[in-house]
C-alpha positions as CSV (number, residue, x, y, z in Angstrom):
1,X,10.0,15.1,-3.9
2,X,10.4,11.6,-5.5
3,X,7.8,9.3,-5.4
4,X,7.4,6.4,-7.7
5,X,5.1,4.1,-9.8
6,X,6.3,1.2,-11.5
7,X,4.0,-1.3,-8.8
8,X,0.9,-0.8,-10.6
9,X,2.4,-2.3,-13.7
10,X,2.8,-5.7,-11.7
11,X,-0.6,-5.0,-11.0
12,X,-2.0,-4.4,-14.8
13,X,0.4,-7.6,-15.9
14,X,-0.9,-10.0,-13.5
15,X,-4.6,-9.3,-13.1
16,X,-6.8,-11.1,-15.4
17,X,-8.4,-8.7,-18.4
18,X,-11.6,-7.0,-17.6
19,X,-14.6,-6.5,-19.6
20,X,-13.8,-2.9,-20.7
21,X,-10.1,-3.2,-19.6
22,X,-8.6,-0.2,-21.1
23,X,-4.8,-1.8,-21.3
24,X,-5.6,-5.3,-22.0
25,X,-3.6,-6.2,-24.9
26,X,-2.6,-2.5,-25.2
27,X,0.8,-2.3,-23.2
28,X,4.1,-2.6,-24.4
29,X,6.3,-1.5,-21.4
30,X,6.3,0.5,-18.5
31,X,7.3,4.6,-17.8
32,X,7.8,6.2,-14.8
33,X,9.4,9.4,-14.1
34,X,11.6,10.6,-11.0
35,X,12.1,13.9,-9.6
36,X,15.4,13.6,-8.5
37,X,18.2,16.0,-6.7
38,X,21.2,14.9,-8.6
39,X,20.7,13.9,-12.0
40,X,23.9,12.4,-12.1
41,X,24.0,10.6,-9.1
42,X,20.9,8.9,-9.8
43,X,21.4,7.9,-13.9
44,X,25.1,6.3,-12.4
45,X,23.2,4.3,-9.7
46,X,20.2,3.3,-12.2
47,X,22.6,2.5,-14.8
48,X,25.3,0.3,-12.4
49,X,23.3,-1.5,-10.2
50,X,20.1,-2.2,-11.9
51,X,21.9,-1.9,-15.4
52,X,19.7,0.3,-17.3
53,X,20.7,1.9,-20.1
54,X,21.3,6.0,-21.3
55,X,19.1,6.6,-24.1
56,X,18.8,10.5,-23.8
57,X,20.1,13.2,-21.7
58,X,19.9,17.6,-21.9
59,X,18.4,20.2,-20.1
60,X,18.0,23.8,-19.9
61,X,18.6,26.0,-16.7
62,X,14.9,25.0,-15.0
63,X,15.5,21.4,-16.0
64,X,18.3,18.6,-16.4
65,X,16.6,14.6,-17.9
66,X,18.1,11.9,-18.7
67,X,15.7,8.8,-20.5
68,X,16.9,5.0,-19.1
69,X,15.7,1.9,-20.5
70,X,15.7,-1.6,-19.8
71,X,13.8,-4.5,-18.5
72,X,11.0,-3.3,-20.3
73,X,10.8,-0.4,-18.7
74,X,11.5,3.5,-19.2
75,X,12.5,6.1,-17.1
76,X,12.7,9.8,-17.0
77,X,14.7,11.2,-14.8
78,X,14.4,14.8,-13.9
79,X,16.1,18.0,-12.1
80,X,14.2,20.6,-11.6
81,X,15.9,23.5,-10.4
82,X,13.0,24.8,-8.4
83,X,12.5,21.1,-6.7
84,X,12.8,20.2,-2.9
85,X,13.5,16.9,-1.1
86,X,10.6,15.1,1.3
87,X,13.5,15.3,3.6
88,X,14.0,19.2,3.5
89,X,10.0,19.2,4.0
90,X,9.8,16.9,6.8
91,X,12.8,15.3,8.1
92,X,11.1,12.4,9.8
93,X,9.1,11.1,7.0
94,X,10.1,8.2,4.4
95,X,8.5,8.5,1.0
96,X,5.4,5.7,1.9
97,X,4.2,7.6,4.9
98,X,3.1,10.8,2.2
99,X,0.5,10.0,0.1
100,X,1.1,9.4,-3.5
101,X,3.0,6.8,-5.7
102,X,6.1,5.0,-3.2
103,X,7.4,2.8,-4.8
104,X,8.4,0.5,-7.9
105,X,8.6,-2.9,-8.6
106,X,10.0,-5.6,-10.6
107,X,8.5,-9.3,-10.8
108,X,12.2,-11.7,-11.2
109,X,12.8,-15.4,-11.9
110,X,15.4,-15.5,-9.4
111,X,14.4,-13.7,-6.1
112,X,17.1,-15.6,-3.8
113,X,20.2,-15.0,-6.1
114,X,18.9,-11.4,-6.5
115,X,18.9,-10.8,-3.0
116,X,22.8,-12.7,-2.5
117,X,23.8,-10.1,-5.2
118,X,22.3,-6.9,-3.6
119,X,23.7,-8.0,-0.3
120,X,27.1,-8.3,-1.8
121,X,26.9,-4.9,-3.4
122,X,26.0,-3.5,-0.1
123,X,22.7,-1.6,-1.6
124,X,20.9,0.2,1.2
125,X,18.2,-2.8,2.1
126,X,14.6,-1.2,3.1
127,X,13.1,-4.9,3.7
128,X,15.0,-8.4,4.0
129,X,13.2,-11.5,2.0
130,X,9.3,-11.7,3.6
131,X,7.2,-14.9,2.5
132,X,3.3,-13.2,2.0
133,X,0.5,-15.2,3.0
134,X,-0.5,-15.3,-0.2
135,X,2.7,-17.2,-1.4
136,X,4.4,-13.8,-2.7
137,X,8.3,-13.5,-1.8
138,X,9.3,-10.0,-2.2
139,X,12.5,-7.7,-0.4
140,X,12.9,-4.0,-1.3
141,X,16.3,-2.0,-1.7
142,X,16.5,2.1,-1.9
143,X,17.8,4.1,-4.1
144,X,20.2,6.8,-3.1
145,X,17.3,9.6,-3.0
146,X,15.3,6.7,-0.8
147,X,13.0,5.9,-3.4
148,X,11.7,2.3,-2.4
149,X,12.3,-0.5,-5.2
150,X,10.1,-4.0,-4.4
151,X,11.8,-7.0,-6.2
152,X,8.3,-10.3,-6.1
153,X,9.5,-13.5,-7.2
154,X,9.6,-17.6,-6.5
């Protein structure tokens, strides 16, 4: 299964420091790690269209990684042999009806010309440009495993 959490680190970089706060003034970037079904596949599409970057890659015969970077973040990317997809499991279920981490997310200066640009590369949309009551604009693209990715900007 993939299931991801890069939308708490929005949360940790925009909340005001708490009394106690264990990451406040503690964080230097974000990690998250992805089960995925074709290591290859996935570290093309990371690297292309969101334009990480390959720091790392091996494997044994349980396990193929590769390590990303960029945009202040890092990601694992994993293949484990003995993995199944949400989708072999239960065909009729996305990744945010199953409990657990759905999503990432990236805060941008640009949301608009972000969105012109997915649109153009065709990416597979999940959500078109919503306006929150809370004055949050935000769309979401997936990956091509379906993992949800939640783009908040002006």
């Amino acid at each position: 299964m993939s299931f991801v959490a890069l939308a708490i680190s929005l949360l940790i970089q925009n909340a005001p420091p708490q009394e106690n706060d264990l990451l406040s003034n503690n964080t230097q970037g974000t990690f998250f790690a992805l089960s995925v079904q074709n290591i290859e596949n996935m570290k093309d599409w990371y690297i292309q269209e969101l334009g990480f970057e390959l720091v790392s890659q091996g494997g044994n015969e349980q396990r193929k990684g590769a390590i990303l970077k960029g945009h202040h973040v890092t990601i694992e990317l994993a293949e484990f042999e003995s993995a199944v997809s949400l989708n072999s499991l239960a065909p009729s279920l996305e990744s945010h009806e199953v409990h657990g981490y759905f999503k990432i997310g990236f805060s941008v200066k640009d949301l608009d010309a972000l969105f012109k640009e997915v649109q153009s590369r065709k990416l597979t949309h999940f959500f078109g440009i919503v306006n929150a009551s809370d004055g949050t604009r935000t769309f979401a693209i997936k990956d091509p495993e379906g993992n949800i990715i939640q783009f908040f900007g002006p």
